[in-house]
C-alpha positions in Angstrom: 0.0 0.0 0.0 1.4 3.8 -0.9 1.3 5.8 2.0 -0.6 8.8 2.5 0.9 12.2 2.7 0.3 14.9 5.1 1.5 18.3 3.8 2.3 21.3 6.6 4.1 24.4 6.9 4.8 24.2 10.4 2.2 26.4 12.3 0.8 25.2 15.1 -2.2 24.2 13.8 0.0 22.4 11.4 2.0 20.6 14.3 -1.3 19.7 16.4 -3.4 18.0 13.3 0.5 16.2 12.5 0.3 14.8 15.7 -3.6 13.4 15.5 -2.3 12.2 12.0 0.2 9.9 12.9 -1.9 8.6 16.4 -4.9 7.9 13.6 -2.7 6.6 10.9 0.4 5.3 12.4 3.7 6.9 11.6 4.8 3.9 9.2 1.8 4.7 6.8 2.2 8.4 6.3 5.1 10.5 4.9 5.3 13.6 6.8 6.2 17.1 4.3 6.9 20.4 6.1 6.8 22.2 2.9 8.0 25.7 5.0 11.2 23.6 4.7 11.1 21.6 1.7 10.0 24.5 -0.4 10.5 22.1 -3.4 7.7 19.7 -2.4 4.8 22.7 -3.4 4.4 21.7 -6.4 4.0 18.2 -5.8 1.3 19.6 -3.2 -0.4 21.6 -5.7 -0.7 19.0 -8.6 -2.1 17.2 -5.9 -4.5 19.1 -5.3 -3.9 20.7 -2.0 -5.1 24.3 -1.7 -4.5 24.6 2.0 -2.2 23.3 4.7 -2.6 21.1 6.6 -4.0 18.6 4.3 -3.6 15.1 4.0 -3.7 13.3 0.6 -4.3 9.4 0.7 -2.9 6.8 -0.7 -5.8 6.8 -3.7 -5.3 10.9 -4.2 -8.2 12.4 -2.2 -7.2 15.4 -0.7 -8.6 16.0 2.8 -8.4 19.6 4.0 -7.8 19.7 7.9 -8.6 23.1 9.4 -6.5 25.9 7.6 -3.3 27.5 8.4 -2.4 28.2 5.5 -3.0 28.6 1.8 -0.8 27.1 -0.6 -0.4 31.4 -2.6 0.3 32.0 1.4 3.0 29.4 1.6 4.8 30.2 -1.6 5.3 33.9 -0.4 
């Protein structure tokens, strides 16, 4: 099975729904990307489908929008 992918830029709402992520999903089934660091990974994000962080997409491409931190034109600068 792929693993899931939880995009975040490292706000605390970011952090906090990480967290609940990997207590749901289990750490070995989801690949974590702080794209505030790995500025390299938005576009991966965005063809995606993500619009806001955090967001999670799963392992069959649905993107599920948790809260908002941030938006992806936010993120980019």
């Amino acid at each position: 099975m792929e693993k899931a992918v939880f995009y975040h830029a490292g706000c605390p709402v970011c952090v906090s729904a990480e967290h609940d992520i990997i207590e749901l999903i289990g750490a070995d089934n989801v690949e974590i990307v702080h794209i505030g660091e790995m500025r390299a990974k938005i576009d991966e994000a965005e063809k995606a489908g993500v619009k806001s962080v955090p967001a999670l997409v799963t392992s069959n491409g649905n993107v599920l929008h948790i809260n908002f931190g941030a938006s992806i034109a936010d993120v980019k600068g």
